[in-house]
matplotlib code that plots the C-alpha trace (Angstrom):
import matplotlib.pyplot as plt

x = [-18.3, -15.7, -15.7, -12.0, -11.0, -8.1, -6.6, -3.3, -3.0, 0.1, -1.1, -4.8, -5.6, -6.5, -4.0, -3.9, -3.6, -6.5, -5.1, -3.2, -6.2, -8.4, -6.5, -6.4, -8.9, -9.0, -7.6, -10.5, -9.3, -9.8, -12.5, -11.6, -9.2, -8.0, -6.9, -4.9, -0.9, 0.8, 2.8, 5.8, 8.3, 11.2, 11.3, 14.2, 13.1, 14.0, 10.9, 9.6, 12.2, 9.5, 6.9, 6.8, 7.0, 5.5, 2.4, 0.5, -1.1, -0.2, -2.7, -2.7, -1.7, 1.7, 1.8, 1.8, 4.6, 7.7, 10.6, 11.5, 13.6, 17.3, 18.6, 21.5, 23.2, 23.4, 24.3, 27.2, 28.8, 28.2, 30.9, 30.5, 29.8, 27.1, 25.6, 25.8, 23.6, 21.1, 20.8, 19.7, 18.1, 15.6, 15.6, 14.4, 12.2, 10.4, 10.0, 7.9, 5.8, 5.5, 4.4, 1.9, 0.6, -0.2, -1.8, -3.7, -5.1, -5.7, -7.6, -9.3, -9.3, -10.2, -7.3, -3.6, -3.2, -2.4, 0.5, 1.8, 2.4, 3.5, 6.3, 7.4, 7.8, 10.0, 11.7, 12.2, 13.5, 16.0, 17.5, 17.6, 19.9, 21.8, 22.1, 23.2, 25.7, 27.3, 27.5, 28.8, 31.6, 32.2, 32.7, 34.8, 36.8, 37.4, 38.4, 41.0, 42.4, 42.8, 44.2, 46.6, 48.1, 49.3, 50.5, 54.3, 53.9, 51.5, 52.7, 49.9, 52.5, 52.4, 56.0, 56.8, 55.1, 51.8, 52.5, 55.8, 55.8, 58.2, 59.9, 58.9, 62.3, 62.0, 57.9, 57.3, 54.1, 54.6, 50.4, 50.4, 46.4, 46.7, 47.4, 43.9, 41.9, 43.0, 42.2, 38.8, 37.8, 39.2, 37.3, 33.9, 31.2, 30.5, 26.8, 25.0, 24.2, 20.4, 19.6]
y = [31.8, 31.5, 34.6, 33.8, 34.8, 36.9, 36.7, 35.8, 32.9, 34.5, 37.5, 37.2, 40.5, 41.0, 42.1, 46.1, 46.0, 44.0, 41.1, 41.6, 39.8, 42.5, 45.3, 44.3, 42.6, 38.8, 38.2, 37.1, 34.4, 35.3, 33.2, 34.2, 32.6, 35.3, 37.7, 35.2, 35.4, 33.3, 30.7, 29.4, 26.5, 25.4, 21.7, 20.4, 21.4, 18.4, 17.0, 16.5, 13.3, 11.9, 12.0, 9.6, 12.1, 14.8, 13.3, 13.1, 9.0, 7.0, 5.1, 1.2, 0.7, 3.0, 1.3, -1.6, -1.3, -2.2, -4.7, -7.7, -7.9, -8.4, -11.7, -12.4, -14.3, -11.2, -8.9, -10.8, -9.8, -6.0, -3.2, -1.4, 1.2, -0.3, -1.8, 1.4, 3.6, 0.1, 0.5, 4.2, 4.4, 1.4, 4.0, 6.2, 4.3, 3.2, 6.9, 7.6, 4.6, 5.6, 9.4, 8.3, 6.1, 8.8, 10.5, 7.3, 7.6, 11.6, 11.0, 7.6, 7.2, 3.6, 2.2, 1.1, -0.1, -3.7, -2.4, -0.9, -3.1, -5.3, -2.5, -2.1, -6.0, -6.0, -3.5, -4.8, -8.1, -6.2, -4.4, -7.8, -9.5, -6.4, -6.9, -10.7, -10.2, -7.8, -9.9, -13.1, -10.6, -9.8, -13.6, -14.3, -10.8, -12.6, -16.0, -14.6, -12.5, -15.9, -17.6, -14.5, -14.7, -18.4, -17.5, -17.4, -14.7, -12.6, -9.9, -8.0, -6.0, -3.3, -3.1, -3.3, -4.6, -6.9, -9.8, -11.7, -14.0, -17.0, -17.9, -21.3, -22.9, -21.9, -22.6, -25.0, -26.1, -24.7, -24.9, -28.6, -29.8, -30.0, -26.4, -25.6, -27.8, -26.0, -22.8, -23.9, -25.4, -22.3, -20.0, -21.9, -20.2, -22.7, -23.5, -21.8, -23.8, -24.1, -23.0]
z = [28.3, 30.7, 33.3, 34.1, 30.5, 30.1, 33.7, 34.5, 36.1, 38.0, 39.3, 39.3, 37.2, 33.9, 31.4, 31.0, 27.2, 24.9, 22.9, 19.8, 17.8, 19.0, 17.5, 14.2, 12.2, 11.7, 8.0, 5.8, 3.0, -0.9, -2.3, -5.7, -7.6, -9.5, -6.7, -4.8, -4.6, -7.1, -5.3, -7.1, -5.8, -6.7, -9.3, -7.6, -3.7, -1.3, -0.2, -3.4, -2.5, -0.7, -3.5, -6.5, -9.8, -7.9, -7.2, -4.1, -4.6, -7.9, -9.6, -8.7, -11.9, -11.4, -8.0, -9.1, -11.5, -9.7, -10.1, -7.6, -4.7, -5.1, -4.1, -1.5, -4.8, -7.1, -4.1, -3.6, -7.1, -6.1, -4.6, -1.6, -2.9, -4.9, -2.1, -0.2, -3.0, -3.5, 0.7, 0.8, -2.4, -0.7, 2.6, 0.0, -1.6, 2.0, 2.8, -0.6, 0.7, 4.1, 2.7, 0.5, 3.3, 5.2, 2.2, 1.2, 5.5, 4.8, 1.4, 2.1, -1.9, -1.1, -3.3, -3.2, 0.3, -1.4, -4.2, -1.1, 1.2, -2.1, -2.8, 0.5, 1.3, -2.0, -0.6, 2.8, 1.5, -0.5, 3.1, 4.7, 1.5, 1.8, 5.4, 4.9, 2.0, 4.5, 7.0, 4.9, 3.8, 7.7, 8.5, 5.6, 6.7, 9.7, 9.0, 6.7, 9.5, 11.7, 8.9, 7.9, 11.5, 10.8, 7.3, 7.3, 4.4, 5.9, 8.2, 10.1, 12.5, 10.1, 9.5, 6.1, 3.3, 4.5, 1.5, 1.3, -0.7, -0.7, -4.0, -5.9, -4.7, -1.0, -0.6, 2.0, 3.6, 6.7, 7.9, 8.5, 8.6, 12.2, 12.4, 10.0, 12.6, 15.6, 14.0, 12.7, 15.9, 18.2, 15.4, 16.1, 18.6, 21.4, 21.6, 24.8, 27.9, 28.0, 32.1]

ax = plt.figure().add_subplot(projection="3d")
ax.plot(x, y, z, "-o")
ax.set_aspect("equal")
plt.show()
């Protein structure tokens, strides 16, 4: 036992009053199942969000159950919006994983760890075709901006209506081929110098 116990490390003196433990008993826990205090929850409380159904671990079987990863080609044909609920709904979906995870390490059940890592790579593959349909839509945002800023029709001063369109009489082809090619090649990202 340490001899020191109980002195400040301040002041060098033991305290003047005893601990707050020593006062009052140490709470003993009920053994029996029938006295103990009913705990209820609430259904719909907010970290059930990270548990699948309720449940602590699925069953491989459960775990196993789940669809394919979204390809780049079907996310193009989707709305913000929709891309914006598939993107957290797979955040989602990665934390349920990651919780039941740590349960999996807590329980060592000695299952699952496979359909897992399965379910998350789908998932993971799902964020990155997200990630590149974005960013197609980004590039093609910006080509159309250069090619709106050579468009006679087009007017980006924000003055007035954005589209004027010519009538069929007075159309002209006023972006000549050249033009396009100068565009395209000042558009283009220069390849770095290798040191």
């Amino acid at each position: 036992m340490n001899s020191d116990r109980g002195i400040s490390p301040l002041h060098r003196r033991p305290q003047k009053e005893p601990l707050g433990a020593e006062k009052h008993g140490i709470p003993q826990p009920v053994l029996d199942p029938a006295r103990r205090t009913k705990i209820e929850t609430d259904p719909d409380h907010g970290l059930w969000g990270f548990f699948q159904e309720q449940k602590a671990l699925p069953t491989p079987e459960e775990d196993h159950k789940h669809g394919r990863a979204w390809t780049v080609e079907e996310l193009r044909q989707k709305s913000w919006d929709d891309l914006h609920k598939l993107w957290w709904k797979c955040v989602r979906e990665r934390n349920i994983i990651e919780t039941q995870a740590q349960e999996r390490k807590r329980l060592q059940p000695g299952y699952g760890d496979f359909e897992a890592n399965d379910r998350k790579r789908q998932v993971k593959w799902t964020q990155r075709a997200i990630k590149h349909a974005l960013t197609e839509r980004y590039y093609a945002w910006q080509e159309a901006q250069e090619l709106a800023k050579i468009d006679p029709e087009v007017d980006l001063s924000g003055n007035g209506p954005a589209y004027n369109p010519l009538s069929l009489e007075e159309e002209e082809p006023t972006v000549s081929a050249a033009n396009l090619a100068t565009t395209a090649t000042t558009t283009t990202i220069a390849p770095e110098k290798q040191a």
